[in-house]
BABA-821663 format. One record per residue (C-alpha): residue number from 1; residue in one letter; x, y, z. Coordinates in steps of 0.02 Angstrom, whole numbers, plus 50000, padded with zeros to 5 digits. Example, Ala and Ser with C-alpha at 12.3 -4.5 7.8 and 13.67 -1.06 7.14 Angstrom:
2
<r k="1" r="a" x="50615" y="49775" z="50390"/>
<r k="2" r="s" x="50684" y="49947" z="50357"/>
! end
This chain:
253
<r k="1" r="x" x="50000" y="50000" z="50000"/>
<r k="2" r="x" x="50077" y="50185" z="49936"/>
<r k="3" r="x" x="50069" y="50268" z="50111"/>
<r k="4" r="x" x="50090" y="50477" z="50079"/>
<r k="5" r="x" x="50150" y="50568" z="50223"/>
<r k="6" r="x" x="50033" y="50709" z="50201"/>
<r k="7" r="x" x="49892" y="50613" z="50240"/>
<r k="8" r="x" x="49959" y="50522" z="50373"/>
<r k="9" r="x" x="50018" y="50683" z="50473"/>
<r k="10" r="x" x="49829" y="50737" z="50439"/>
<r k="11" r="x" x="49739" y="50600" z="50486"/>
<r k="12" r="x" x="49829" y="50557" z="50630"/>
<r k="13" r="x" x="49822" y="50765" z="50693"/>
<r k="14" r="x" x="49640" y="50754" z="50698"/>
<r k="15" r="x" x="49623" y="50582" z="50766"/>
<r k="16" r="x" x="49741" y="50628" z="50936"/>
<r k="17" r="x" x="49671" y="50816" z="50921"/>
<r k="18" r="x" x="49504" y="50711" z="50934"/>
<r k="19" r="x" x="49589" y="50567" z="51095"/>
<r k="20" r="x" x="49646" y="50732" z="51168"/>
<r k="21" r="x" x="49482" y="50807" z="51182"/>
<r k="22" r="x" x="49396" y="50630" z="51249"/>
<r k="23" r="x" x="49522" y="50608" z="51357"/>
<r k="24" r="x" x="49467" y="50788" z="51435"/>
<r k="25" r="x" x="49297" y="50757" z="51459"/>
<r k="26" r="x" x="49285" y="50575" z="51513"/>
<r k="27" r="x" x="49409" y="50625" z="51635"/>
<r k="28" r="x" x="49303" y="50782" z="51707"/>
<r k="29" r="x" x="49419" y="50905" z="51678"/>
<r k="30" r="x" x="49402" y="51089" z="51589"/>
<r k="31" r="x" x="49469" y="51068" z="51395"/>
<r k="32" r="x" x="49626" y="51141" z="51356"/>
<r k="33" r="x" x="49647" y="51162" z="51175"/>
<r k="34" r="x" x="49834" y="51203" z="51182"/>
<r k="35" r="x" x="49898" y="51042" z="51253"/>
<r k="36" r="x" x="49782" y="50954" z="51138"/>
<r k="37" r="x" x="49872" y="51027" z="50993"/>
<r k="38" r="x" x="50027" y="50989" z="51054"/>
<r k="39" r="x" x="49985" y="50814" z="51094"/>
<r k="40" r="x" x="49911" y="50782" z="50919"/>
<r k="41" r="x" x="50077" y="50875" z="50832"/>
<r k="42" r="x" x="50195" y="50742" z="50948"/>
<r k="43" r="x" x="50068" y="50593" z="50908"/>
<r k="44" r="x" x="50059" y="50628" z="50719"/>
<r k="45" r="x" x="50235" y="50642" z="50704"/>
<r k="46" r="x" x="50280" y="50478" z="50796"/>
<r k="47" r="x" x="50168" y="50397" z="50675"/>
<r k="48" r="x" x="50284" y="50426" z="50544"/>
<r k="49" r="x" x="50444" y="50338" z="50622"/>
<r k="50" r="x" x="50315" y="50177" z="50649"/>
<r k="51" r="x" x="50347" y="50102" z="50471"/>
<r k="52" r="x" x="50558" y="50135" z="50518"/>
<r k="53" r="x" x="50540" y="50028" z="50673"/>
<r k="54" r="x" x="50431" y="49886" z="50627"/>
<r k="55" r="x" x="50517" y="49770" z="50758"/>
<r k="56" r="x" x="50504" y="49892" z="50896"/>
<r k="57" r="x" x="50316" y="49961" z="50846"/>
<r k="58" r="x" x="50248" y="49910" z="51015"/>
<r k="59" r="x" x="50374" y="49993" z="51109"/>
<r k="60" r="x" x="50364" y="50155" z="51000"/>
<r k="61" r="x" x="50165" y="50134" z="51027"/>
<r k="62" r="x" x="50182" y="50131" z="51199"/>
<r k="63" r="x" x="50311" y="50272" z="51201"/>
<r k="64" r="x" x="50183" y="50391" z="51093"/>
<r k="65" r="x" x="50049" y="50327" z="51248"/>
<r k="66" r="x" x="50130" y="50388" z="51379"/>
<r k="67" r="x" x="50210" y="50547" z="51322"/>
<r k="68" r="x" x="50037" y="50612" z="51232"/>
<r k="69" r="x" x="49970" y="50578" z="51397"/>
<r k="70" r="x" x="50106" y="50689" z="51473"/>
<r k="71" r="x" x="50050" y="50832" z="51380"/>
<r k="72" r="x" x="49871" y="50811" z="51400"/>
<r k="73" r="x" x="49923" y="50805" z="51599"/>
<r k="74" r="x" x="50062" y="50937" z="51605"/>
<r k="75" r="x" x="50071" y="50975" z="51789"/>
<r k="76" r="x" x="49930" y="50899" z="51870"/>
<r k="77" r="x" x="49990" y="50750" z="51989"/>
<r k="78" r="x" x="50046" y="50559" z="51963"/>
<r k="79" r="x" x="49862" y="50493" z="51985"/>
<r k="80" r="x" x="49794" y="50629" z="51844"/>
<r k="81" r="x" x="49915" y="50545" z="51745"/>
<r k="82" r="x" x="49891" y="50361" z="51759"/>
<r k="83" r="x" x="49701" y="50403" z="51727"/>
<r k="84" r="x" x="49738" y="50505" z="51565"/>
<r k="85" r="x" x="49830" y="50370" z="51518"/>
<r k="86" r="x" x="49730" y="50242" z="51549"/>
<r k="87" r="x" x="49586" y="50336" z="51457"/>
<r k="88" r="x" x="49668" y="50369" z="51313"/>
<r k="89" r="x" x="49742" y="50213" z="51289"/>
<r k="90" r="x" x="49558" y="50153" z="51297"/>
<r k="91" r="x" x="49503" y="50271" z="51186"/>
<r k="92" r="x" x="49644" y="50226" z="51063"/>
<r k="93" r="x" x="49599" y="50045" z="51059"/>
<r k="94" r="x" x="49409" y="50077" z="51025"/>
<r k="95" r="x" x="49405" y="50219" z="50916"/>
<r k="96" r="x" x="49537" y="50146" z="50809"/>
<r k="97" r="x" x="49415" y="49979" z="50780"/>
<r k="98" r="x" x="49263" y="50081" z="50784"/>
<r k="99" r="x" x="49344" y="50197" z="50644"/>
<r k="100" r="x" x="49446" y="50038" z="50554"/>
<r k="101" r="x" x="49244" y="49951" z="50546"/>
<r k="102" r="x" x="49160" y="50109" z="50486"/>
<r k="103" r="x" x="49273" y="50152" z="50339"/>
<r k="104" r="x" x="49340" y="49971" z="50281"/>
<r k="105" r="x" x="49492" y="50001" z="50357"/>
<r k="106" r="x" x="49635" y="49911" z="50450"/>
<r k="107" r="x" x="49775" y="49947" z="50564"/>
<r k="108" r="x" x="49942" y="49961" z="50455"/>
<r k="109" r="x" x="50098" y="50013" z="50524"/>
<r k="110" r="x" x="50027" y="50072" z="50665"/>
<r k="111" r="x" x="49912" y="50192" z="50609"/>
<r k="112" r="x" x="49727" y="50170" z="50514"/>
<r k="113" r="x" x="49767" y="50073" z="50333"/>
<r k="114" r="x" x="49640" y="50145" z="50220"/>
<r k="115" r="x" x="49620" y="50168" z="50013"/>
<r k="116" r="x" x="49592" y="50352" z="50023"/>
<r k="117" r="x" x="49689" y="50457" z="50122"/>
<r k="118" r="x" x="49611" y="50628" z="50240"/>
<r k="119" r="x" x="49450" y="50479" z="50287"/>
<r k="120" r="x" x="49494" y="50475" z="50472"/>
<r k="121" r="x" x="49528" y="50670" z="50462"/>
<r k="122" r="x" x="49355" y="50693" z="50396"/>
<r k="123" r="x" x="49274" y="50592" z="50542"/>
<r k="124" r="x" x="49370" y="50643" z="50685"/>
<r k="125" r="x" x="49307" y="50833" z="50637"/>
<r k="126" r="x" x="49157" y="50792" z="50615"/>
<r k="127" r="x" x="49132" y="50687" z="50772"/>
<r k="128" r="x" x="49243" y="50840" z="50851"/>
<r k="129" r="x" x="49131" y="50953" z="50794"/>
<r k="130" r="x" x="48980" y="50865" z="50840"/>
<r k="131" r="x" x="49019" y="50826" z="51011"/>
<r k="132" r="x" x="49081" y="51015" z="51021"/>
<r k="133" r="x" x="48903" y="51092" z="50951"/>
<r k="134" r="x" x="48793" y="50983" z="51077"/>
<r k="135" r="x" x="48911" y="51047" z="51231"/>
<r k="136" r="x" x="48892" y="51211" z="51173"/>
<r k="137" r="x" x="48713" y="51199" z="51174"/>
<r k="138" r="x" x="48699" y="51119" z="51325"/>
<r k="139" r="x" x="48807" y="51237" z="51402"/>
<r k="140" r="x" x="48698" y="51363" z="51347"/>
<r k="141" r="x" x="48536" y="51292" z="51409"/>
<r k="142" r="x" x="48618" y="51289" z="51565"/>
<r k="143" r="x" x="48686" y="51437" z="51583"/>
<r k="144" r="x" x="48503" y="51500" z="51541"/>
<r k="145" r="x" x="48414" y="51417" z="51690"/>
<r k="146" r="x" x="48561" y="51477" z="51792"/>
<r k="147" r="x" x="48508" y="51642" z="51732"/>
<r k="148" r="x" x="48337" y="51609" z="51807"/>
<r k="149" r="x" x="48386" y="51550" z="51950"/>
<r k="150" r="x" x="48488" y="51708" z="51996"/>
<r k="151" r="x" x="48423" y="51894" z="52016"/>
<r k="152" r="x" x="48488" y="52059" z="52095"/>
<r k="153" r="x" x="48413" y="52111" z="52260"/>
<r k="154" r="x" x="48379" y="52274" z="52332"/>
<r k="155" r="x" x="48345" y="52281" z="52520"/>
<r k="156" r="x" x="48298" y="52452" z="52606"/>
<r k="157" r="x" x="48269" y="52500" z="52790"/>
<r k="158" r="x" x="48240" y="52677" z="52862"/>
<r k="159" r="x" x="48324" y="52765" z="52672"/>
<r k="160" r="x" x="48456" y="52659" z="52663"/>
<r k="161" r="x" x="48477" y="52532" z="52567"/>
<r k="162" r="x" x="48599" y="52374" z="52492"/>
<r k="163" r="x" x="48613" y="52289" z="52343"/>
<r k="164" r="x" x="48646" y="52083" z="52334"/>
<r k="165" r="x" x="48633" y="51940" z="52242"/>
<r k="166" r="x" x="48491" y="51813" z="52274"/>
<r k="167" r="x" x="48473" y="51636" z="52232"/>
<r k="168" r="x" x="48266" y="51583" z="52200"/>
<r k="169" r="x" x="48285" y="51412" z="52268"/>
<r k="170" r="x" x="48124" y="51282" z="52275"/>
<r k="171" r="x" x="48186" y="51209" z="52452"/>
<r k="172" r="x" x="48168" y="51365" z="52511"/>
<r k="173" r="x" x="47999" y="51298" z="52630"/>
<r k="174" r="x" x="48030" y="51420" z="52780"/>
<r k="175" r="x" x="47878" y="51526" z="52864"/>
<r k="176" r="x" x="47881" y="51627" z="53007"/>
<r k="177" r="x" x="47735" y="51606" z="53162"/>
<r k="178" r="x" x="47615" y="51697" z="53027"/>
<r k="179" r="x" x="47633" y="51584" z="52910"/>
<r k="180" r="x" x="47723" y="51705" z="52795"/>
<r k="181" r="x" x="47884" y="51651" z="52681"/>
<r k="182" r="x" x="48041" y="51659" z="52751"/>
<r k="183" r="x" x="48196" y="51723" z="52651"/>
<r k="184" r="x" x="48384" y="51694" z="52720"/>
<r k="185" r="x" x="48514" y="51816" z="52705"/>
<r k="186" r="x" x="48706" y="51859" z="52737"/>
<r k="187" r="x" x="48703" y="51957" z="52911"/>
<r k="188" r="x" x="48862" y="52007" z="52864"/>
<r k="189" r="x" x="48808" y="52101" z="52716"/>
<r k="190" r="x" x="48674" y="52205" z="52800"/>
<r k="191" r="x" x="48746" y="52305" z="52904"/>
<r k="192" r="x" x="48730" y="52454" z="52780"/>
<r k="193" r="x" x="48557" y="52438" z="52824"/>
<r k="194" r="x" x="48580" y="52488" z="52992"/>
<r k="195" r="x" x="48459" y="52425" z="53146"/>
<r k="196" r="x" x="48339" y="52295" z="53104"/>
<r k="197" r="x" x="48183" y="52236" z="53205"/>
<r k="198" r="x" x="48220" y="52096" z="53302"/>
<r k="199" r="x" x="48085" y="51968" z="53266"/>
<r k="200" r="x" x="48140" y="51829" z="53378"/>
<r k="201" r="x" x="48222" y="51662" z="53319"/>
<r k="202" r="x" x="48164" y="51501" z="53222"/>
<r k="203" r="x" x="48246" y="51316" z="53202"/>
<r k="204" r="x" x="48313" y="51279" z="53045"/>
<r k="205" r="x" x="48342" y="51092" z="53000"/>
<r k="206" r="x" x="48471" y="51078" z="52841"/>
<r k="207" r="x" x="48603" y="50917" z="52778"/>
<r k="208" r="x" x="48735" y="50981" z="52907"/>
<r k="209" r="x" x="48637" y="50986" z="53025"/>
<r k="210" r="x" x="48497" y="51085" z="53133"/>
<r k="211" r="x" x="48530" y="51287" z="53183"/>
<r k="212" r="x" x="48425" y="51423" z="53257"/>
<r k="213" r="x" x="48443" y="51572" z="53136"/>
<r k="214" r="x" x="48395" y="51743" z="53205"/>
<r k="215" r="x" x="48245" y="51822" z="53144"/>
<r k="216" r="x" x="48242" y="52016" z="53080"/>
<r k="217" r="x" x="48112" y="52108" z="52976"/>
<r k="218" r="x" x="48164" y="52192" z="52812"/>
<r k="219" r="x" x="48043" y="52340" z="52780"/>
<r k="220" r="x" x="48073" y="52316" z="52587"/>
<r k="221" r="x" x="48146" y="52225" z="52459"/>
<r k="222" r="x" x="48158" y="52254" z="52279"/>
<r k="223" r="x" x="48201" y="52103" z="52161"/>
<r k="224" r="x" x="48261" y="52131" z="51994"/>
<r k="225" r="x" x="48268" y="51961" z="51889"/>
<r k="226" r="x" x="48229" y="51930" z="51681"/>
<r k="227" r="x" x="48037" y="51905" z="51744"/>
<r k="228" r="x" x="48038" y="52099" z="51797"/>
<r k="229" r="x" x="48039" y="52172" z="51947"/>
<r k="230" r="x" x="47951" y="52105" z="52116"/>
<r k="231" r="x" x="47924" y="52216" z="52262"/>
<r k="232" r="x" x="47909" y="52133" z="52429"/>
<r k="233" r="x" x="47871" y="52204" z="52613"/>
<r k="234" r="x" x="47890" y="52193" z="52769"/>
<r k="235" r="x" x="47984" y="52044" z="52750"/>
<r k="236" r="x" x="48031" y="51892" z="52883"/>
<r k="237" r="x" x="48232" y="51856" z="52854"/>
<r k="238" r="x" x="48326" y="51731" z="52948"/>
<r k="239" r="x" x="48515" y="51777" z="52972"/>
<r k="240" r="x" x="48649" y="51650" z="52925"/>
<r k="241" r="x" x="48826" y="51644" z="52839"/>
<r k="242" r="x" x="48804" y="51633" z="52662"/>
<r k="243" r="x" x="48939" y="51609" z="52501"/>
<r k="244" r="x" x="48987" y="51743" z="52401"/>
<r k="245" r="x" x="48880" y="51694" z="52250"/>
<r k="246" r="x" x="48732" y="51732" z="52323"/>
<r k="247" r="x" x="48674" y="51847" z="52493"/>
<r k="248" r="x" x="48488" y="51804" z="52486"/>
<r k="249" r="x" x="48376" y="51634" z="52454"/>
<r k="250" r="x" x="48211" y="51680" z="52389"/>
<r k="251" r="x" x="48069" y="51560" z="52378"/>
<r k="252" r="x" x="48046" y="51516" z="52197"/>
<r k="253" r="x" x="47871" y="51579" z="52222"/>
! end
């Protein structure tokens, strides 16, 4: 078989670009696209010395392995490293048959044997791009409901006021001894708000455990979300630490 170096520094590019990127998300980790490239330059050029060592291809096989895998892992620890490795060997084995079975092709030299050269390119974009258009789009959709799931906050008590971030969150089940909705917020990041009325204290039972949360009253808060803007008063807040993402957990209704 007449074997053209062009098309074997192509199709074996896009085949590790495509390992490389695999590797990243079967292994849970954010895609980097530089030490993909690099990793499919190294692996495409090994490819070409496999024909000049036909009685050491396993070792040189092996060799390409583990130093792709280096690059994909760069400086993340030993145990990153045996799992990239062990991924992408994985992924190596089964795309290669999956790919050799598609497009009548078989291993040769230690790369994909096939009639017409650029094939595996073609596929390993395309699945690349596939994979990459349905993450996007997820991501998207996600980042929309996160979007509704957030708002901005204004609270105000005797003319002054704060602004935070709030969180609308559907376990959010509290009620005070009327019977009204309970929202919980930072103490620390009211005290621009100055004195509060004390409104006594109430039991809170969460994962980590059960806490009795102080009880203030807000006089007026202003929410500010893609629905609009929602004015609530006199409101019943329970004091607790919160993270910084979010100061305030509204009841999603």
């Amino acid at each position: 078989m007449i074997v053209y170096v062009e098309a074997v520094l192509l199709d074996n590019f896009c085949f590790d670009f495509l390992l490389g990127y695999l590797t990243y998300l079967l292994t849970g980790r954010k895609v980097r696209y530089f030490p993909i490239v690099l990793s499919a330059i190294v692996g495409s050029a090994l490819a070409l010395v496999f024909p000049l060592v036909s009685r050491f291809q396993l070792f040189a096989k092996i060799a390409a392995l583990l130093i792709c895998s280096l690059l994909l892992t760069l400086k993340k620890s030993l145990r990153a490293y045996l799992v990239n490795t062990f991924v992408y060997a994985a992924l190596s084995f089964s795309l290669s048959g999956i790919f050799c079975f598609l497009l009548g092709g078989r291993m040769e030299n230690g790369f994909i044997g096939l009639k017409w050269g650029g094939l595996v390119c073609v596929v390993s974009v395309g699945t690349f791009l596939l994979l990459y258009g349905v993450r996007q789009t997820v991501g998207l959709i996600a980042g929309r409901k996160r979007k509704e799931k957030f708002a901005t906050a204004e609270l105000f008590n005797k003319g002054r006021s704060v602004k935070i971030s709030a969180l609308f969150d559907s376990g959010n089940l509290l009620t005070d001894k009327n019977g009204e909705g309970v929202v919980v917020t930072d103490q620390r990041r009211l005290e621009g708000l100055g004195d509060l009325t004390d409104y006594g204290e109430m039991r809170v039972h969460t994962a980590s455990g059960s806490r009795v949360l102080k009880l203030v009253k807000i006089p007026e808060i202003r929410i500010y979300s893609r629905a609009g803007k929602n004015i609530l008063t006199n409101v019943t807040a329970a004091l607790s630490d919160l993270p910084e993402e979010y100061a305030l957990i509204l009841p999603c209704e």
